[in-house]
N, C-alpha and C positions, 0 to 999 in steps of 0.2 A: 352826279357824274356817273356815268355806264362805263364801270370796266371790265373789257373783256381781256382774258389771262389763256396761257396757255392752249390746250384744244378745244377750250369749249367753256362757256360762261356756269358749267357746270361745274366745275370745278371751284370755281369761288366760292358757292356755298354748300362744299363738300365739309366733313367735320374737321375742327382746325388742329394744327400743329402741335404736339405738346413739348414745351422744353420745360426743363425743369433742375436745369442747372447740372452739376457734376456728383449730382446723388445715384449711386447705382442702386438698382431695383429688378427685380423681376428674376427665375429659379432658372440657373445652369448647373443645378446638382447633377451627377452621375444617373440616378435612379427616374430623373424625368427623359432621361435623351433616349433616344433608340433607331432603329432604321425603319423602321415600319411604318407606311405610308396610313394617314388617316390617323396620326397619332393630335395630340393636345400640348400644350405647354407656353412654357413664358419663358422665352432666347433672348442673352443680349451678345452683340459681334461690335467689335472696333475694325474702321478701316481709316485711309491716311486722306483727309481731305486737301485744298491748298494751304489750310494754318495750321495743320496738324491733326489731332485724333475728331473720328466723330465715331458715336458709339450711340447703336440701337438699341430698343429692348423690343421685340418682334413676340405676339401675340399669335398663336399656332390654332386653331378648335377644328378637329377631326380633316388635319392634312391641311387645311387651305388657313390662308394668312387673312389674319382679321382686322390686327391693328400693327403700327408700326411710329415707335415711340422715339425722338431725341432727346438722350438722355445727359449728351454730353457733346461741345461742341465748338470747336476753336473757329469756325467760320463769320465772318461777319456777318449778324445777324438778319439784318433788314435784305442782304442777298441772297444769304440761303436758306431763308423759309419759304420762298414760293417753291424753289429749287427741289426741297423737302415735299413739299405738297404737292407737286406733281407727279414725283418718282412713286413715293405711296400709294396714290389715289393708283396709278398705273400698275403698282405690282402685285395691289389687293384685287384690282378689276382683272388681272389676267393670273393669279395666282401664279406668280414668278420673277424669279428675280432676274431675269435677261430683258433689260429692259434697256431702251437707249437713253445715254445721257440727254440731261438739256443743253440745248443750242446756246454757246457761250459760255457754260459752267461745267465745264468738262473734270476737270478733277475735285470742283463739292461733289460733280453727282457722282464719278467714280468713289469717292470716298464712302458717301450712303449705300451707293450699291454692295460696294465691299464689305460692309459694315453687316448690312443685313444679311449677305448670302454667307458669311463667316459664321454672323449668329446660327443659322440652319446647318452648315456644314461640319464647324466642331463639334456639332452635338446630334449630329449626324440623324438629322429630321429629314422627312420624306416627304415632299406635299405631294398632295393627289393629283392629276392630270391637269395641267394648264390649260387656262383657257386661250382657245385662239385669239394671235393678237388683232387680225382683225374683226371679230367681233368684239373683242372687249374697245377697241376703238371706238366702234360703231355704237355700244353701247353709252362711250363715254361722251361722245363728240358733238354739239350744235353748232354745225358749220356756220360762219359767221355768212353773211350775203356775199354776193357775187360783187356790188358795187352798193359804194356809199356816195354821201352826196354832202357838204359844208362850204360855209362859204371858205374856212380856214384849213389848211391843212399842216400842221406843226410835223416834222420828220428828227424824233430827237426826244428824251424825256429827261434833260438835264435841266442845269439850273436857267441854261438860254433858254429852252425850248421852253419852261416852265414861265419865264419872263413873260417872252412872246406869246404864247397862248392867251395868259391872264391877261395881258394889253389888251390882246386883237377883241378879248371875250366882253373887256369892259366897252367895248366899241359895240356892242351889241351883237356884232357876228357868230354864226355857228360856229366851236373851234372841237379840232379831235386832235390829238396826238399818237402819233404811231411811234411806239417803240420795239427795237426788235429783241432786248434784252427780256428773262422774267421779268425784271421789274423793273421801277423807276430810278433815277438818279445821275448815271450815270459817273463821271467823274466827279463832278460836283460830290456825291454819296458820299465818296471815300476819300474825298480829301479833306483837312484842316478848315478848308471856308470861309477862312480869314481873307477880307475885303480894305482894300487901301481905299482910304475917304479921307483929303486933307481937310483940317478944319471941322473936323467931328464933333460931337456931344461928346466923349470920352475924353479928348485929348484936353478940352475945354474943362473938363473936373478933375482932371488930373494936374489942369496947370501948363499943359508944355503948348508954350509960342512961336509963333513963328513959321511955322508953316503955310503953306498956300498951295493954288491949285499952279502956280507958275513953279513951283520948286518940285512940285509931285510931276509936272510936264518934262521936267527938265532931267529929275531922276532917270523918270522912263523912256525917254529918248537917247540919255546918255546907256542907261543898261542895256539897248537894243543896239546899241553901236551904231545912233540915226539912221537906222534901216526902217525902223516904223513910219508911215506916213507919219505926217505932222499936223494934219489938217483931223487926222481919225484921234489921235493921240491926244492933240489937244480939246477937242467933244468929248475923250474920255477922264481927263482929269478935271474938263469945266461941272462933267455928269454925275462925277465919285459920289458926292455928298448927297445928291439927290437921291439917285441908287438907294443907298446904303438907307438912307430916309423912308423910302416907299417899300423895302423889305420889312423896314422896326413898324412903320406907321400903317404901312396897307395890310401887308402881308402877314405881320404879328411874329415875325423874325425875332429871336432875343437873344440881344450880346450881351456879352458882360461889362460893368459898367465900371471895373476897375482896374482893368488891364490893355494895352496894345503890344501887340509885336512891331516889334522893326526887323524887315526883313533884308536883306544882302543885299546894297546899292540904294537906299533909302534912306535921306539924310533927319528922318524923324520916324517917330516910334508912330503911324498911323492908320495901322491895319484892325480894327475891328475884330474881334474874335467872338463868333457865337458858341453858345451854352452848351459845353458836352465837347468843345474843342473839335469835332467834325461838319462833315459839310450836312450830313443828317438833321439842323436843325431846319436850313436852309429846306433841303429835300419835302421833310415834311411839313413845314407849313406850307409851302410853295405847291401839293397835292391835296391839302385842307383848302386852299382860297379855290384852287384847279375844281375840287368836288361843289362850295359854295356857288361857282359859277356855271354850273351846269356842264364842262368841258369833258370830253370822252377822249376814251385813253385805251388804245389797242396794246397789249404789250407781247409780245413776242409775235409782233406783224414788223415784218423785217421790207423795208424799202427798196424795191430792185431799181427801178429807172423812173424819170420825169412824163408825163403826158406834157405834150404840147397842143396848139390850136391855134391857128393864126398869128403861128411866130410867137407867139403867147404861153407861160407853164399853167399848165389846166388842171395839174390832178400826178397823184403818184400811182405805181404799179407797185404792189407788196404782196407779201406772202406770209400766211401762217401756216406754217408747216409745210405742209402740199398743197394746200390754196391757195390759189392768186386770188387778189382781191384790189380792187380801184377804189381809189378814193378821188370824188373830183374835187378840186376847190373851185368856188366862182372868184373868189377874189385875189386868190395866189396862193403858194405854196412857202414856208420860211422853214429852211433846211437848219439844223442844231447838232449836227450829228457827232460833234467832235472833232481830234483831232485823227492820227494814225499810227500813234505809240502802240498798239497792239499790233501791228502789222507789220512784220519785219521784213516780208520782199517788197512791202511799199517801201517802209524805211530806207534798204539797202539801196534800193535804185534810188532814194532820193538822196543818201549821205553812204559811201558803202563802209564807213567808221561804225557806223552802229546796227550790226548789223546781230544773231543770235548769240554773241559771246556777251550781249547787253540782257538784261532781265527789263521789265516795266514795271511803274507804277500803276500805269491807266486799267480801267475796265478793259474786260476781253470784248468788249461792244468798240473799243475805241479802234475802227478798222478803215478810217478813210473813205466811206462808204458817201456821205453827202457830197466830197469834195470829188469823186469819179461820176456819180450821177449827175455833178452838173457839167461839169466837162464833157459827158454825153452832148449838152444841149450847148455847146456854144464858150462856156464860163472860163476865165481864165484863170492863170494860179500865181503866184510869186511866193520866193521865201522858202519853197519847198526843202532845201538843202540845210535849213538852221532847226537841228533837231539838240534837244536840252536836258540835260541829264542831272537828277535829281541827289545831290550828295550826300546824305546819312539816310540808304535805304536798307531793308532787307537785304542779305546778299545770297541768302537762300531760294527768298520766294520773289525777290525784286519789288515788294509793296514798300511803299513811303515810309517813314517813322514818323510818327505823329508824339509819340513817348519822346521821341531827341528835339523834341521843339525847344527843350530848355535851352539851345544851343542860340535860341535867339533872348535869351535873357543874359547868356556869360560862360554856359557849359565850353569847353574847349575841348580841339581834337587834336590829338595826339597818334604818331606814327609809331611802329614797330619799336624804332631808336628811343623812345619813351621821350619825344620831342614835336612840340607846334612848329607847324610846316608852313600856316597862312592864315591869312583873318577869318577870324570864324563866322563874320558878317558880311563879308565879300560874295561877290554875285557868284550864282549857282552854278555856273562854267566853268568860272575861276574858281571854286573850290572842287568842283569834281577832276578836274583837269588835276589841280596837285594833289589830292586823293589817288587817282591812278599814278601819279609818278615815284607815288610812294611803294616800300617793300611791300609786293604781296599785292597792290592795286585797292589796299585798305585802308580804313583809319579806327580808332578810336574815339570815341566822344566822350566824356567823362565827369562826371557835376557829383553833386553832394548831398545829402541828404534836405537841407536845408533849401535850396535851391529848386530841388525836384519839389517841396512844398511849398513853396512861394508861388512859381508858374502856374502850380496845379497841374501837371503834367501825369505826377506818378497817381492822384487819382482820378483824372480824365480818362487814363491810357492804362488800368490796372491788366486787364485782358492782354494786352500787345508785351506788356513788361510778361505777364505769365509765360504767352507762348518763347518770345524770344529767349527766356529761360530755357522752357522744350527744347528749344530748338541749340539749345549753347549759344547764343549769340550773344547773352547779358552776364555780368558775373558784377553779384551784388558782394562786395567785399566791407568786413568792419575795419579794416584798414587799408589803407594807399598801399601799401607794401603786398598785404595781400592781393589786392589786383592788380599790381603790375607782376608777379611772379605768376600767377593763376594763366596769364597772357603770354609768357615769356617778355614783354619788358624789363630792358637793364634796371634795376630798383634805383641805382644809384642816378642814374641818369633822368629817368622820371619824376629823382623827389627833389632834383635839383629843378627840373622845370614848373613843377607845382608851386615850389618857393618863390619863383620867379615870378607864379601867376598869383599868388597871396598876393604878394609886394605890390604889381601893377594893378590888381583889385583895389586895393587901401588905397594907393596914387590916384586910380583913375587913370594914368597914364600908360601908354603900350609901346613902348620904342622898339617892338620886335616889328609887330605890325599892323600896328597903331588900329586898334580895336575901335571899331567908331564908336560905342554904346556904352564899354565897360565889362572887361571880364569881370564872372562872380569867383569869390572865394571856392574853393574847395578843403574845406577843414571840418567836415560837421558829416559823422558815419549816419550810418553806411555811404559807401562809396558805389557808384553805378561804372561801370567800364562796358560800353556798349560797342561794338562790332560793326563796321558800315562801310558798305561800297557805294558809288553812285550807281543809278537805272534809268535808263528816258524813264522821260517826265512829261514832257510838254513838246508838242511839235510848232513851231510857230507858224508854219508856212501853208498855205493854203487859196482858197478863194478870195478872189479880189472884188471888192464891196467900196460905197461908199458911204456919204455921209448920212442915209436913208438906211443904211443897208440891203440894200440891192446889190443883188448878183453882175457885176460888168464880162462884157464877151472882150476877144482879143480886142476889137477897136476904142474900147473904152467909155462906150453904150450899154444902159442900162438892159437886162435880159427880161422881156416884159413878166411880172408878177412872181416875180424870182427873189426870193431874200434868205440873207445869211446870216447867223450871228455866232460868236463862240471859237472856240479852237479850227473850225474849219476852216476858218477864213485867215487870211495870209497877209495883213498889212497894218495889222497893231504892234505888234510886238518888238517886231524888227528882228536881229539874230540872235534874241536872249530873252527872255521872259523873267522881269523880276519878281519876288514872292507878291505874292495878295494882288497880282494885277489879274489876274483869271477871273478870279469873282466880279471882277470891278468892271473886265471887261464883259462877259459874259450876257451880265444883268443888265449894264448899260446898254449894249448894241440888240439885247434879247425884245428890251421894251422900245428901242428904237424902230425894230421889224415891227412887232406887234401893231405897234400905233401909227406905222406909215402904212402899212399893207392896207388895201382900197383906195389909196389917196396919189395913184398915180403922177 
């Protein structure tokens, strides 16, 4: 696999990143700082990235900067090491820290730039004459060509685009992928990755019956409010189990083999969850089969608009950086690009309810960008207006809680009044909705020691529990009393609803609001009292495709060599997106394009 990265394939095998966890290193004593240009020394600076601290240790030899160290670092890692290795490689080629962010990672790279120019400033270091940045460019940069040529061209490096690639590639065809982020993943990367497949290998050793692909159809139609086609809907619950099969079996995907989620609106527990409880495992074996297959992978070449050819889509126009660059395909183009949760004046115009007093879950790549470049060429939309908001997120940074997934084993949320408000398994609308109508537009989520080690949550999610600590947003208390007073909840009124959820725990039974699953106890310390607003999540609306996945124009004619699959596209979901249908659809319709594309 050829991957080219940032300005220049040079940069790939520049020397790598060093993390090294939350150990500080390197001399900020008095007697090494000084102001005099052409000095020597070992500087560390903290600046504020988007999960919190990240902290250099910056290598100085006579004025110019040599090395540049992460030494500590609340950022998701698999995002911001390239993030890291670009800014460095940039600040040591030009000896200076005025360098511009990268494209989409705007507060990791403000955060390192801080980081570093703080290390230099409190300790009042001097460097020598920067180098100009356009020769230090020029230095750095092997302009990629003017034009490429494949029979594939994938626009998208998520877990669709990852499908379709590896499909189109098993067909023997040339395949690239252009992405415009640093790196791979996309939402897939950062989410959970948990895949609804009724009739699983799991559910099968676990015991639980009775499910089917007619009750997983019926689920998903009901949680979309029959807004989903029925005809796409039903290919994707006939598809789950195969999916989910050619990730474990082709792909080397690994779930666990003793757990499912049941997510909000799912009348069984049949969601899959792979190893590490993120969508990362997915991510990288799905770039391990991509590299086996020879497949080339552009990443920060950003897709501006469609080429066409006799009515025909021939080739994309992208750019990395300041270069334009064509990609043609002979046999079509299959667009992955996501949905438009990062795009708030898409959002507004398309819903003006969610508009920036909403935070996101999604990548900052998630900008609607596939779904405008095909309406360039013809492509129609639906759906646009059902945007879906993610209920126990961040209410700081708006990223998903991946730590609160206990909430789909029995965790319960709780309002200000030290009281449940609604089913903790109820679809992701209907609980963001009574979330918001609560004091304050918040909630609590609140489980038990025992609990967070059953799921495996608190040591899946150890990093996300630290920062949220940072951040105040978690209060690990040795008693109930203790966190509801730490919160300002009524103590009396919370330990009467706790009793209430012991009671219905033992029962099994919920007559508040009838718990489809089973709340868990809370009696076993420490106690977790987590913080949680909802944040778009998911956009459901977009391009209209069908059973090929082919891009349709307004007359309901396929757009010749035109394909879609994933969040951009506007006719799965219907006006709600239940949990673990993202992956299911994703992967499903990903290896649909793949494997239809040539076969007009």
């Amino acid at each position: 696999m050829k991957r080219i990265n940032f300005k220049s394939a040079a940069l790939l095998v520049a020397s790598g990143l060093v993390l090294v966890g939350c150990q500080t290193t390197g001399d900020t004593s008095d007697d090494t700082a000084g102001d005099v240009a052409g000095e020597s020394g070992v500087y560390e600076g903290t600046g504020e990235g988007r999960n919190g601290n990240i902290v250099t240790k910056v290598t100085i030899e006579d004025g110019k900067i040599k090395a540049i160290d992460v030494i500590e670092s609340s950022e998701t890692e698999r995002l911001a090491e390239p993030v890291y290795e670009q800014l460095r490689e940039e600040m040591i080629a030009r000896n200076s820290t005025e360098v511009d962010s990268v494209s989409g990672s705007t507060m990791t790279s403000e955060g390192y730039i801080n980081s570093v120019t703080n290390a230099l400033d409190e300790n009042n270091v001097e460097l020598t004459e920067a180098t100009d940045q356009s020769e230090a460019s020029d230095s750095q940069t092997g302009q990629l060509d003017e034009e490429y040529t494949y029979d594939v061209v994938v626009v998208g490096a998520g877990g669709a685009g990852f499908s379709a690639a590896i499909e189109a590639a098993e067909q023997g065809y040339s395949v690239t992928i252009i992405e415009k982020m640093p790196v791979t993943g996309g939402n897939t990367l950062i989410s959970g990755g948990e895949m609804n497949a009724p009739g699983n290998w799991v559910q099968e050793k676990l015991g639980i019956d009775g499910d089917s692909t007619d009750i997983y159809y019926e689920d998903t139609m009901e949680g979309g409010n029959n807004e989903g086609n029925p005809e796409l809907v039903r290919l994707m619950a006939d598809s789950a189990l195969a999916s989910a099969e050619w990730l474990k079996d082709e792909v080397n995907v690994e779930f666990l083999d003793d757990q499912l989620f049941q997510f909000g609106g799912h009348s069984f527990q049949r969601a899959l969850i792979p190893v590490g409880h993120t969508g990362q495992e997915l991510i990288d074996k799905m770039e391990a089969k991509a590299d086996e297959l020879g497949i080339d992978i552009y990443t920060e070449t950003e897709a501006q608009s469609l080429l066409t050819t006799d009515d025909a889509v021939s080739g994309v126009v992208a750019t990395n950086h300041d270069q334009e660059v064509i990609f043609n395909a002979e046999q079509g183009v299959i667009l992955t690009t996501g949905g438009f949760g990062s795009n708030v004046e898409m959002r507004t115009e398309a819903n003006e309810e969610y508009d920036d007093r909403y935070g996101t879950t999604n990548s900052p790549g998630a900008t609607g960008d596939g779904i405008i470049m095909a309406q360039e060429v013809g492509a129609t939309v639906d759906n646009l207006e059902h945007i879906q908001t993610y209920p126990v997120s961040n209410p700081k940074t708006g990223e998903i809680s991946l730590l609160a997934d206990s909430r789909f084993d029995g965790a319960a949320l709780i309002n200000q009044e030290g009281e449940r408000f609604v089913e903790e398994l109820e679809r992701r609308d209907v609980i963001s909705k009574a979330i918001i109508d609560q004091t304050g537009g918040y909630a609590y989520q609140v489980w038990d020691q025992t609990l967070g080690e059953e799921t495996g949550t608190l040591e899946a999610h150890q990093r996300e529990l630290e920062q949220l600590q940072e951040q105040d947003l978690i209060y690990v208390a040795d008693t109930l009393e203790e966190g509801a007073e730490y919160w300002d909840i009524p103590v009396e009124q919370f330990m009467e609803t706790v009793e209430k959820i012991n009671a219905y725990a033992e029962s099994g039974e919920d007559p508040d609001f009838n718990h489809r699953k089973g709340l868990a106890p809370i009696k076993d310390a420490p106690f977790y009292f987590q913080k949680a607003a909802p944040s778009v999540h998911h956009t459901m609306g977009g391009l209209v495709i069908n059973e090929y996945a082919e891009v349709l124009n307004e007359s309901g004619e396929p757009i010749k060599n035109l394909y879609a699959a994933g969040e951009l596209t506007g006719v799965i979901q219907g006006a709600n997106r239940l949990g673990g249908n993202a992956i299911t659809d994703i992967i499903t319709f990903g290896r649909i394009a793949g494997k239809r594309i040539g076969h007009h």
